[in-house]
C-alpha positions as CSV (number, residue, x, y, z in Angstrom):
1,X,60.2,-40.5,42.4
2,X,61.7,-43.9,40.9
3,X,63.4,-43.9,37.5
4,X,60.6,-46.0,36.4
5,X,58.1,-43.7,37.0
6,X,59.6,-40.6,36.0
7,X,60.0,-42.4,32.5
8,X,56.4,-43.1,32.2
9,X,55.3,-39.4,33.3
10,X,57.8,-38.2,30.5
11,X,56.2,-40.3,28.1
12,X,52.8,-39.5,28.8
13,X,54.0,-35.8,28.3
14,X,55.2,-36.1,25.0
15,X,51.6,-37.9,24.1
16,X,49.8,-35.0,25.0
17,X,51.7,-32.5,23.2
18,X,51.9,-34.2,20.5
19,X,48.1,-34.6,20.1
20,X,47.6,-31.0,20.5
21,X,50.3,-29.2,19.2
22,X,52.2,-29.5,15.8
23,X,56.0,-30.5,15.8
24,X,58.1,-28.2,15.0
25,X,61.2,-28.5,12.9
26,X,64.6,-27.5,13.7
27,X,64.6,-24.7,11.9
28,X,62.3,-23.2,13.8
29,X,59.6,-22.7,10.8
30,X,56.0,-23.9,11.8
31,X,55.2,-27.3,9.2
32,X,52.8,-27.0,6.0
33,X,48.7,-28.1,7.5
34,X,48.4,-30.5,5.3
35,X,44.9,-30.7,3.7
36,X,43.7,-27.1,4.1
37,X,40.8,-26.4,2.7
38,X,41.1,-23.9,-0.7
39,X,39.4,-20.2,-0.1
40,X,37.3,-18.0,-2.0
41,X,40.2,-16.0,-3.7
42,X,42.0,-19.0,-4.7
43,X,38.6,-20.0,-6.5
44,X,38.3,-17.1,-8.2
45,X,41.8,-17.1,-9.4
46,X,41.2,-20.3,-10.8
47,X,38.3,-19.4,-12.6
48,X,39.4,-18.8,-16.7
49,X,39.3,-15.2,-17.2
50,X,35.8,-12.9,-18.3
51,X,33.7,-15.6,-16.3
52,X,32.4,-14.3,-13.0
53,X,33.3,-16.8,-10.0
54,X,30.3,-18.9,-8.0
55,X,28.7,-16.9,-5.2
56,X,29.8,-18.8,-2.0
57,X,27.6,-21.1,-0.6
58,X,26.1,-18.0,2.0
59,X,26.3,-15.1,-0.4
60,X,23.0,-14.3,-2.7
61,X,23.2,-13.7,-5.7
62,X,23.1,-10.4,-7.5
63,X,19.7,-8.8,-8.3
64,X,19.1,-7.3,-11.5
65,X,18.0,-4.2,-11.7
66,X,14.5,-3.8,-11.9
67,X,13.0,-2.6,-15.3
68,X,11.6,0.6,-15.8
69,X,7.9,1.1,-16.8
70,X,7.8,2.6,-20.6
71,X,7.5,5.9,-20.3
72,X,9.1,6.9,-17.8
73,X,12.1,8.3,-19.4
74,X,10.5,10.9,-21.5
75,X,8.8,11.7,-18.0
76,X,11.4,12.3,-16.2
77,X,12.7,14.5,-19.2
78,X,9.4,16.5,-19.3
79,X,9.9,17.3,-15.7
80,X,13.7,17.7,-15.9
81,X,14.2,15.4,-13.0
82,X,15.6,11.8,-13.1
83,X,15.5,8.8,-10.3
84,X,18.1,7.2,-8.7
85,X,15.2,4.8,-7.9
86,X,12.9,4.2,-10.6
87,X,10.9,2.4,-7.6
88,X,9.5,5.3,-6.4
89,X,8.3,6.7,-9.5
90,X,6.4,3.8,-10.6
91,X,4.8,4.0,-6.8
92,X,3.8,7.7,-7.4
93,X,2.4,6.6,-10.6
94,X,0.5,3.5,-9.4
95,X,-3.4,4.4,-8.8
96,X,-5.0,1.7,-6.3
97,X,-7.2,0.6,-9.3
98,X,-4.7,-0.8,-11.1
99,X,-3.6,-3.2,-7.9
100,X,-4.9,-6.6,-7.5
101,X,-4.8,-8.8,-4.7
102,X,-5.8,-7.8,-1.3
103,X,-5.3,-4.1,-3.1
104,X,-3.3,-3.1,-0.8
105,X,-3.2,0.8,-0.4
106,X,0.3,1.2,0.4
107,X,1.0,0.1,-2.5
108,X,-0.8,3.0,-4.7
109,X,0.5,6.5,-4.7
110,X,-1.2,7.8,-1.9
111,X,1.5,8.0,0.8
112,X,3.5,9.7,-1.3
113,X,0.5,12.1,-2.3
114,X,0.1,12.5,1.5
115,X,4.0,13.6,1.9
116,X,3.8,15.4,-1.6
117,X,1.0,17.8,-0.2
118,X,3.0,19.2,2.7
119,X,6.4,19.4,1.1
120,X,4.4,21.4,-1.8
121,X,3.0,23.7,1.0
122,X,5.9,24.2,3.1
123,X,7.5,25.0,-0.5
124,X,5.9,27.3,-1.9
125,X,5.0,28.9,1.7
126,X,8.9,29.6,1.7
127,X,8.9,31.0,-1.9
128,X,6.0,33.6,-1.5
129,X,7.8,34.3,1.8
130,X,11.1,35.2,0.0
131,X,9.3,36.4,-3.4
132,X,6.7,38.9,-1.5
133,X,8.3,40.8,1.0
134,X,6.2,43.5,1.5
135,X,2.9,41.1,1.0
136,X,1.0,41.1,4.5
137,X,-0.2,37.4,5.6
138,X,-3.6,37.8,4.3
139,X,-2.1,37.7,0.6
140,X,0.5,35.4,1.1
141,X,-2.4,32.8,2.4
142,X,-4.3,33.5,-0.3
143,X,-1.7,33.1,-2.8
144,X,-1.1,30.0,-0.9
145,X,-4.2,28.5,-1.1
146,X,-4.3,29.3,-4.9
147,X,-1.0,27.4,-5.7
148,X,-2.0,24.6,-3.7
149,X,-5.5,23.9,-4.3
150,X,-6.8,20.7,-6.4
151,X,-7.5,22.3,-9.6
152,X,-3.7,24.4,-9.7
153,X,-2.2,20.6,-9.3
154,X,-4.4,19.3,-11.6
155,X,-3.4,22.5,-14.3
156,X,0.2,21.4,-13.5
157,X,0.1,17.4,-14.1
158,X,-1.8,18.2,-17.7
159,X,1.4,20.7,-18.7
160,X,3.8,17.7,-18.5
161,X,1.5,15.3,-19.7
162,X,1.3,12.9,-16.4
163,X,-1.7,12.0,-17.5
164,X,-0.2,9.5,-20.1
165,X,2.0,7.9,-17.3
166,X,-0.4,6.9,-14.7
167,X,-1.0,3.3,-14.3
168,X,-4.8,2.7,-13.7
169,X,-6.9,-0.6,-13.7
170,X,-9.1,-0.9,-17.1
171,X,-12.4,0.1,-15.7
172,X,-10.8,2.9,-14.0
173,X,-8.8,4.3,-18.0
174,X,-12.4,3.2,-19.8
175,X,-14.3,5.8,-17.4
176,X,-11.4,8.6,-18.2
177,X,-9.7,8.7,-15.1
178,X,-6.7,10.6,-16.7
179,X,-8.7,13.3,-17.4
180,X,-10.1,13.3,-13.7
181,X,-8.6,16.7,-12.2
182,X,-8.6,14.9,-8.8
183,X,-6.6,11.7,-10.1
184,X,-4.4,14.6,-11.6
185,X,-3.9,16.7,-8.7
186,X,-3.3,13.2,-6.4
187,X,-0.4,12.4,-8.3
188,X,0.9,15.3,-9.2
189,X,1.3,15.1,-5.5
190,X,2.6,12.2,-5.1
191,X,5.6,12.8,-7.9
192,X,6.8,15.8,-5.6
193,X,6.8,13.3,-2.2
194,X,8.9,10.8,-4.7
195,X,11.2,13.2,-5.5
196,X,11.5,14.4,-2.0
197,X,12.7,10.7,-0.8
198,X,14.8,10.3,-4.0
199,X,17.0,13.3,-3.7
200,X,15.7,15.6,-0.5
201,X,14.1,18.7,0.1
202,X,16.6,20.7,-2.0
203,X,15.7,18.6,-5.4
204,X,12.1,18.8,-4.6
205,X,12.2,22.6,-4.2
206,X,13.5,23.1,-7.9
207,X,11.1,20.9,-9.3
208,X,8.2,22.7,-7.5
209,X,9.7,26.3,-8.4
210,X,10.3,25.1,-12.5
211,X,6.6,24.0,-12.7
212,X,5.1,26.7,-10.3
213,X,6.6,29.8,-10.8
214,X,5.3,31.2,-13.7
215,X,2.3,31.0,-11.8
216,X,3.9,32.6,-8.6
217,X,3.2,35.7,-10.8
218,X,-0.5,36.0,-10.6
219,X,-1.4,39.2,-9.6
220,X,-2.8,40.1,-6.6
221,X,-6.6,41.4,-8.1
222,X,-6.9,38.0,-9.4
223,X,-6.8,36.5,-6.2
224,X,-9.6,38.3,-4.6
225,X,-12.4,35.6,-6.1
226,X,-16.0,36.3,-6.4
227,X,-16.7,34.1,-3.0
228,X,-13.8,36.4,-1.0
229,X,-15.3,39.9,-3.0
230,X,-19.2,38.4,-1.8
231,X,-18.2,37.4,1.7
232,X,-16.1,40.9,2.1
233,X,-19.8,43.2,0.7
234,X,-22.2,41.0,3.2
235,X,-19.9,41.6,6.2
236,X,-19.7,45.3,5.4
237,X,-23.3,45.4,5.5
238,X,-23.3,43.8,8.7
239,X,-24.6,40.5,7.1
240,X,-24.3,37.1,7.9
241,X,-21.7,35.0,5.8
242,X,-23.4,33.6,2.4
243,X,-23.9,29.8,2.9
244,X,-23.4,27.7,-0.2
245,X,-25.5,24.1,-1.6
246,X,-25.3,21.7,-4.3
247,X,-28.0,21.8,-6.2
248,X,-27.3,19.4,-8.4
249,X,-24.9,17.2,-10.5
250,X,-24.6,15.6,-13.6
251,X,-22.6,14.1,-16.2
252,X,-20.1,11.4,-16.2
253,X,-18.4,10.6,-12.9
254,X,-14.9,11.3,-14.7
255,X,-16.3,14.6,-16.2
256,X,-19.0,15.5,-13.9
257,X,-21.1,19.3,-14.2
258,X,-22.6,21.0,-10.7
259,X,-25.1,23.6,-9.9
260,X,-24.3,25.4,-6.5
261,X,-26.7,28.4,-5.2
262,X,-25.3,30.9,-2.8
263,X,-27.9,32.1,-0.4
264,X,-27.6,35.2,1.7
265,X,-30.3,36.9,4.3
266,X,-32.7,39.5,2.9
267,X,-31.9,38.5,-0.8
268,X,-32.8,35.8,-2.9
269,X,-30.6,33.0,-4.3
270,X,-28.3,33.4,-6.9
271,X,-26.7,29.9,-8.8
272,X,-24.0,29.0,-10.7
273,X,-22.6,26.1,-12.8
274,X,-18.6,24.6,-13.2
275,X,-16.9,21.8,-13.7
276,X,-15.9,21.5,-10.1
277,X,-17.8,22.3,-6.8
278,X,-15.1,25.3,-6.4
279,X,-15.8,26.6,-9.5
280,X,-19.5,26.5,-9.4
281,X,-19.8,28.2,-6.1
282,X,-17.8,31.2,-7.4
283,X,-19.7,31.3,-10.3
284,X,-22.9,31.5,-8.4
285,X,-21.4,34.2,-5.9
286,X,-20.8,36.4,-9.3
287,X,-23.6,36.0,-10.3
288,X,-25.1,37.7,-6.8
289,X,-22.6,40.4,-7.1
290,X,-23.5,41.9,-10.5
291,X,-26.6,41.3,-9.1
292,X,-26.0,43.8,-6.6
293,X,-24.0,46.6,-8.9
294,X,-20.2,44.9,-8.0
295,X,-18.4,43.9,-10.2
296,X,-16.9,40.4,-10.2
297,X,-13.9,39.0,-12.5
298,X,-14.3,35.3,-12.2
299,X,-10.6,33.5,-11.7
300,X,-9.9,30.4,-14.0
301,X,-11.0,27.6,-12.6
């Protein structure tokens, strides 16, 4: 290659390396970039001291946490439980009335009444399991089914006063709805399944066993209910089971009255009156045993 041309290759070299490579000094110490842009921490250096620095351009801003409905404090002292997230309790004590809108059902307490009701049975399943050891599994159902049933829930929700804390729309308060033992029982219901996603199973359990177990001490004769005692004579007697009907209903639709009648072969009808369908049908099968020379205790209902 000529001298020439060796010169020129050399220079176009040093071109190239110079547009894509920084010089280096003698000293061996990379140069200063000139220009560089300033980052987040020298911005919030800068900023004068008990101000909080701009979120960067990406970066949302904080949200505030949201405000708790009044109330809920003495609530969550009533129960002895508090919320890490205040969200869920307002949730379990939304009724769909009181949503506008497309009314949206997920947005009312009653997924959380659905998840309440079988953590409240698979609780108090394992306490009358642990309570009752010598109780066969005919008593420990029924015990089961009295702790669990809509009016116990309903008994429960009126000790601590939920009542006072559900949010309803206006038609929904004006007609007494919380007074209504199903309203009650729903979000009594619904409180456990919040607490259940809030803290666990192991949170849940304690509040269930503080507001149930003075109750986990009924006695067993109570249990046996007029409509157990009246289907227990007819099957002695080789009799058919005793078929109940509404006869009729009145009153308000928040505080409503029934008449059931019990009807059994070879005898006539016997009826009853409550407050609830339940309550009426064992009033009427009481009725057709002291008809009959048994005596029948009727359980509060």
């Amino acid at each position: 290659m000529s001298r020439r041309r060796k010169g020129a290759a050399a220079s176009s070299q040093e071109t190239e390396s110079a547009g894509s490579t920084p010089a280096v000094p003698e000293d061996g110490q990379p140069a200063p970039v000139k220009d560089a842009p300033a980052v987040a921490a020298d911005t919030a250096a800068s900023s004068p001291a008990g101000t909080e620095a701009a979120p960067l351009p990406n970066e949302s801003p904080p949200k505030k946490p949201k405000r708790r409905r009044r109330g809920a404090g003495a609530l969550e002292d009533r129960i002895g439980y508090h919320f890490k997230d205040g969200a869920l309790l307002d949730l379990a004590l939304t009724h769909i009335s009181a949503l506008t809108g497309t009314r949206n059902r997920t947005g009312s307490y009653q997924r959380l009444e659905f998840l309440g009701d079988h953590v409240l049975g698979l609780v108090i399943s394992d306490l009358l399991f642990r309570g009752f050891p010598k109780a066969d599994e005919g008593e420990l159902s029924r015990r089961l089914a009295d702790l669990v049933r809509t009016e116990t829930c309903a008994e429960i929700a009126r000790s601590i006063d939920l009542g006072a804390s559900i949010r309803l729309g206006t038609s929904e308060a004006n007609a007494g709805g919380r007074l209504r033992t199903a309203i009650l029982a729903d979000v009594c219901e619904a409180l456990i399944g919040a607490v259940f996603l809030d803290r666990g199973y192991a949170e849940a359990a304690s509040l269930i066993e503080r507001l149930w177990s003075e109750r986990m001490r009924t006695s067993v004769r109570a249990l046996r209910d007029a409509k157990t005692m009246l289907q227990e004579w007819a099957q002695a007697r080789g009799l058919p089971a005793p078929t109940y009907r509404e006869v009729e209903r009145i009153g308000p639709h928040h505080d409503p009255q029934f008449r059931v009648a019990v009807e059994l072969r070879d005898r006539p009808p016997a009826e009853g009156h409550g407050r609830s369908k339940r309550s009426a049908e064992q009033s009427a099968a009481a009725v057709m045993l002291t008809r009959e020379g048994v005596n029948a205790e009727l359980p509060d209902v």
